[in-house]
C-alpha positions in Angstrom: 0.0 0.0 0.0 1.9 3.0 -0.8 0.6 6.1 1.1 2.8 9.6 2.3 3.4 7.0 5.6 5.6 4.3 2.8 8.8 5.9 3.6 8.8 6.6 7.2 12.6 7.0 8.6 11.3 6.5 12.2 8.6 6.5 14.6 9.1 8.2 17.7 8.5 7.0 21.2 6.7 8.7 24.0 10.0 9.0 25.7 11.3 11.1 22.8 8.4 13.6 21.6 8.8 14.4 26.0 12.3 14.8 25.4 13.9 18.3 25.6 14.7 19.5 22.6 11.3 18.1 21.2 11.7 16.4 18.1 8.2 17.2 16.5 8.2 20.8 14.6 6.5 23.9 15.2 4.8 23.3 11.8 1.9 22.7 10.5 1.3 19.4 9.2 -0.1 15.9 9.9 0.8 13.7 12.9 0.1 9.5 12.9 -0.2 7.6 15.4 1.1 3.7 14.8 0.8 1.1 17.7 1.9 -2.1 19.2 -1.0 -3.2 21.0 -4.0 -2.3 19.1 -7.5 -1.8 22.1 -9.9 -4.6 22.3 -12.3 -4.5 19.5 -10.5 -2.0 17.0 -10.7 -3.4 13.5 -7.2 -3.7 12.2 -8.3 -4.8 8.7 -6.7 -3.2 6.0 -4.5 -1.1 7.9 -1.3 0.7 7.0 1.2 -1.3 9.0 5.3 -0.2 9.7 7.6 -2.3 11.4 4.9 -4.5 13.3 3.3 -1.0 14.3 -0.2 -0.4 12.6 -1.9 3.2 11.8 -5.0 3.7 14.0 -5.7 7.6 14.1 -4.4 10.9 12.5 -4.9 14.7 12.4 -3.8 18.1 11.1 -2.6 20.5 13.4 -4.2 23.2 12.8 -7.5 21.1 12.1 -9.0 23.3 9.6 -9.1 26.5 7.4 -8.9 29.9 9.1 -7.2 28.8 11.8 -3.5 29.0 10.4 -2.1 31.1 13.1 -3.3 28.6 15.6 -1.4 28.0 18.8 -1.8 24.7 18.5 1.3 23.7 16.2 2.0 20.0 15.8 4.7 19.6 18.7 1.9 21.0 21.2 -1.0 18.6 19.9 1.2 15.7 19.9 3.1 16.5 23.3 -0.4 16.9 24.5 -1.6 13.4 23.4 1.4 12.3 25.2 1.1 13.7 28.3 -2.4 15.6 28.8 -5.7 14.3 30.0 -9.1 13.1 28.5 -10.4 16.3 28.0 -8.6 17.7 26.0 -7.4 14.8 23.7 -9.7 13.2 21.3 -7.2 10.5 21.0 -6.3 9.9 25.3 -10.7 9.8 25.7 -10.8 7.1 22.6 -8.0 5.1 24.0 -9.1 5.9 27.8 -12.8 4.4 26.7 -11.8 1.0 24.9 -8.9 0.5 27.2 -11.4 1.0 30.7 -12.1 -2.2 31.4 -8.3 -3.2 31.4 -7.0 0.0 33.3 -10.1 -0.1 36.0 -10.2 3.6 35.4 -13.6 4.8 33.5 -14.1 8.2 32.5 -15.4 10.3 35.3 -16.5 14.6 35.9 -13.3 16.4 38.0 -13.1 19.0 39.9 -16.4 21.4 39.1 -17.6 18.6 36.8 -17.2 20.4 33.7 -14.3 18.2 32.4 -14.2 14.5 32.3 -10.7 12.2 32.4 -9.8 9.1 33.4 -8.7 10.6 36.6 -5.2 11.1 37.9 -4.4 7.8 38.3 -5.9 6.4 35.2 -4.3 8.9 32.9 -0.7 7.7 34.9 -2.3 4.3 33.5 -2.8 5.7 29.9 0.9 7.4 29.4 2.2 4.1 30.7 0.3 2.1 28.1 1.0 5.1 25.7 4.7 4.9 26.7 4.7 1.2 25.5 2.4 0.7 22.7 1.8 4.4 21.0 4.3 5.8 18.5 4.2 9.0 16.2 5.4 10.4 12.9 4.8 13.6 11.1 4.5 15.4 7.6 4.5 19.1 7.2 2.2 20.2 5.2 0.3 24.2 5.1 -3.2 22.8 4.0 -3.1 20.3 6.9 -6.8 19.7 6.8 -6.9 18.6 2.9 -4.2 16.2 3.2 -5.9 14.6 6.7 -9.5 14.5 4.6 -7.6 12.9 1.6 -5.9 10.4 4.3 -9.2 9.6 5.6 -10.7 8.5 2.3 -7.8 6.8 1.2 -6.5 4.6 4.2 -8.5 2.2 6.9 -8.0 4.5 10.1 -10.3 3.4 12.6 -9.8 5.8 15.7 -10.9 8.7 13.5 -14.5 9.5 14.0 -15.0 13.4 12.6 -14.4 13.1 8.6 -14.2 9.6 8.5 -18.0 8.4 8.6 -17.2 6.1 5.5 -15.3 3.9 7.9 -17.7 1.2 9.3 -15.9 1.6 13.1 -16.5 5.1 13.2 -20.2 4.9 13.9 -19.4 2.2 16.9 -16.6 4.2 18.5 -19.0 7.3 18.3 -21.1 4.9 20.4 -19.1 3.7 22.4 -17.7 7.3 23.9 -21.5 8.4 24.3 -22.4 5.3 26.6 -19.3 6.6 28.1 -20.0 10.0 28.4 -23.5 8.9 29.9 -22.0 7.2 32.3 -19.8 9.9 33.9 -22.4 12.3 33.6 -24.6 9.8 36.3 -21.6 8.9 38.4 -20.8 11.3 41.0 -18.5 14.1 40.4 -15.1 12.7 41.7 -12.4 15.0 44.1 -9.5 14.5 41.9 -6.8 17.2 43.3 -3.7 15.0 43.5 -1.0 15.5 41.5 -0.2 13.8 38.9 3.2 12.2 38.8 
């Protein structure tokens, strides 16, 4: 299958986007994430694979049109998938969700109960998985959004649910993160002002 991802010098680690200097560029562009150990239930079928690693989600930094002088240039979206929380990563609520019943750690309100994570403990959980199993590479690109949309409706990438309705998981994982949604919105609001480590 020959796609922008068929000559991919190296996927980096958890360990290495964290790093200081930061490998990732202040550019726009597309990030991909590969992984070792794909969640229960994600179809892997026709997949772009790399070195045993397989292609499960992707997005352009900035996201769309109009918002090129966006803050949010591809080393901060990626560090943040790395090492932020829940609510503020598409990807860490996804992965949080279809990993819950292995991690123990559902998705739950904090603090006021306007943001829902996995809670201190379970997002520790997450970057450890993440640290193990999720790796990332890059394309630079100005029209970000175009070349994500053209990804989407060429390649299999299941953990994409906005611009990828074609893809027959997209429907279930939208599904899936509403029953979860539901869930923390009827479970108690939970104190979660320890640090995270």
């Amino acid at each position: 299958m020959d796609t922008v991802f068929s000559n991919i010098e190296h996927l980096y680690s958890r360990e290495e986007v964290l790093s200081n200097p930061c490998p990732v560029t202040k550019a726009n562009g597309v990030y991909a994430f590969f992984f070792k150990e794909v969640p229960p239930g994600v179809p892997v079928e026709g997949c772009f694979t790399h070195d045993g690693l397989t292609l499960l989600y992707i997005a352009g930094s900035p996201d769309k049109k109009g918002k090129a002088n966006s803050a949010q240039n591809l080393q901060q979206r990626v560090r943040y998938h790395f090492k932020g929380n829940a609510d503020g990563s598409t990807l860490r609520r996804s992965l949080g969700i279809l990993l819950a019943k292995e991690s123990g750690y559902p998705l739950r309100r904090v603090g006021s109960g306007k943001k829902m994570t996995l809670r201190n403990k379970g997002e520790q959980w997450l970057d450890r998985w993440m640290h193990e199993n999720a790796f990332v590479t890059w394309i630079e690109n100005e029209e970000p959004w175009d070349l994500e949309n053209k990804l989407l409706n060429s390649l299999s990438i299941p953990l994409n649910i906005q611009g990828n309705k074609h893809h027959p998981y997209a429907a279930m994982l939208a599904q899936i993160r509403s029953q979860a949604i539901v869930q923390a919105e009827e479970a108690d609001i939970v104190d979660d002002t320890h640090p995270r480590l």
